[in-house]
C-alpha positions, 0 to 999 in steps of 0.5 A: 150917879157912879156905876158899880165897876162890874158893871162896867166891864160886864159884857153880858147881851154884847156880841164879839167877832174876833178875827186870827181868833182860833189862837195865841193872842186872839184865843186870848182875847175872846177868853177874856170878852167871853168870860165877861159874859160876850156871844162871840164869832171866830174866824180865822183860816183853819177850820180844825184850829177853829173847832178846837179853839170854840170847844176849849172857850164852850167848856168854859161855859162861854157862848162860842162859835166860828167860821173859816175864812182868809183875812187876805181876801176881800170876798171872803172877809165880805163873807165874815161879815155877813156871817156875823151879821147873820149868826150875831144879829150885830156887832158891838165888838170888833177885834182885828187880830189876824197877822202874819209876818216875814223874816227877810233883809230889807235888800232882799224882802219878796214882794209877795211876802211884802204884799202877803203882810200888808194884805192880812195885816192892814188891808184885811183891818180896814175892810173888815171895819168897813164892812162892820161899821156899815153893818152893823156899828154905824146903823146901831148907835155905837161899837168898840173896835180893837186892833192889834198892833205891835210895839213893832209898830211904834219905832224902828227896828236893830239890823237883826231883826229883818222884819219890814214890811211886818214893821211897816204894816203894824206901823200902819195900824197904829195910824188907821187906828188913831185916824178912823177913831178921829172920824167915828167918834161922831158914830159913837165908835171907839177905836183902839190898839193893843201893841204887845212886845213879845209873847209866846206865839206861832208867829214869834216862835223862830224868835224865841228858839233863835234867842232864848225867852230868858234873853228876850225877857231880859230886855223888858224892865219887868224881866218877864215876857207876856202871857196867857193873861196879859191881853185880858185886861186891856182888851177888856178895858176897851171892849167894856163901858170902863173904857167909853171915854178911850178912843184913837189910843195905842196901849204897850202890853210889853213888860216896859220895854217901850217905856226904855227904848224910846217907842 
């Protein structure tokens, strides 16, 4: 027999940690598994950013809370960890949203900026899986885990655009995701990746001054560029029993963009 389509994407009694949570495409995200009935766990570096981000989804009437840590350190995502297990009982729900990048030609790109986006956006990925899925989704029965990549990650890039090691990175994630989903299938995890073209965001705001939001929308067939909803349904999507059967995908949330440059 057929389940009712809301329950298949209610999320009442599932926990979430969203990770890079406190804004932009990660405060997004928890609105959407939070209003879908989710207890959720934010962390992310700055704790004000955090207050504010957990009061805005608890004025929504949504179960909220958060705690501070640096995605590019291995003790403290340890320390995310253990908080979560400790203030969520477990983890059904896994989003690894934290990111950083670095505008630098290729010939001249820092090696510690290098290190400082792989660091944050594969490395912190990978630990943070470990530790959740030896926690709590391995020992349970099950879990969903989502990460957020990038159409950034699916091709190369013009010679304007100067971001290698965030192109590198988000290419990583696109793989991490299809090979972990490949080996915790067996665990009953599902793992999958959101990969958004250009949303309005502290990371893209250089973009968006430096190009105009009219140009950038242009490029897309749908003329548009993302925003505060865009994320909602997908994450949904892969977060909730709607989305049992998709493991070691690659969704682009990008207005069609990689749908017409061949990513």
């Amino acid at each position: 027999m057929s389940t009712p389509i809301k329950n298949l994407f209610n999320l009442t009694g599932k926990t979430a940690l969203i990770t890079g949570g406190s804004r932009g495409l990660g405060l997004q995200i928890a609105e959407a598994l939070g209003e879908a009935g989710a207890k959720l766990l934010l962390t992310s570096r700055k704790a004000p950013e955090l207050e504010a981000a957990v009061a805005q989804l608890q004025a929504k009437g949504i179960d909220a809370r958060w705690v501070a840590a640096d995605a590019s350190d291995a003790a403290q995502i340890k320390h995310v960890a253990d908080e979560a297990m400790q203030r969520l009982g477990r983890v059904d729900i896994l989003v690894n949203n934290a990111g950083a990048t670095w505008g630098a030609p290729a010939e001249d790109h820092p090696l510690e900026a290098w290190d400082k986006v792989m660091n944050i956006n594969i490395r912190s990925i990978f630990l943070m899986s470990q530790a959740i899925g030896k926690m709590s989704m391995i020992p349970s029965g099950g879990g969903r885990i989502i990460n957020v990549a990038s159409i950034a990650g699916l091709s190369g890039a013009s010679p304007e655009t100067q971001f290698i090691a965030y192109g590198t990175s988000k290419g990583a994630v696109v793989n991490f995701t299809r090979t972990l989903a490949g080996e915790w299938g067996r665990y009953n995890i599902n793992v999958n990746a959101l990969a958004p073209g250009m949303f309005p965001s502290k990371m893209t705001r250089g973009t968006f001054e430096k190009l105009g939001a009219d140009a950038i929308a242009r490029t897309a067939p749908l003329n548009r560029v993302g925003d505060d909803d865009d994320l909602k349904g997908a994450a949904l999507l892969f977060a909730s029993a709607a989305g049992k059967h998709i493991t070691g995908q690659i969704l682009a949330i990008d207005g069609g963009v990689s749908a017409v440059h061949g990513v």
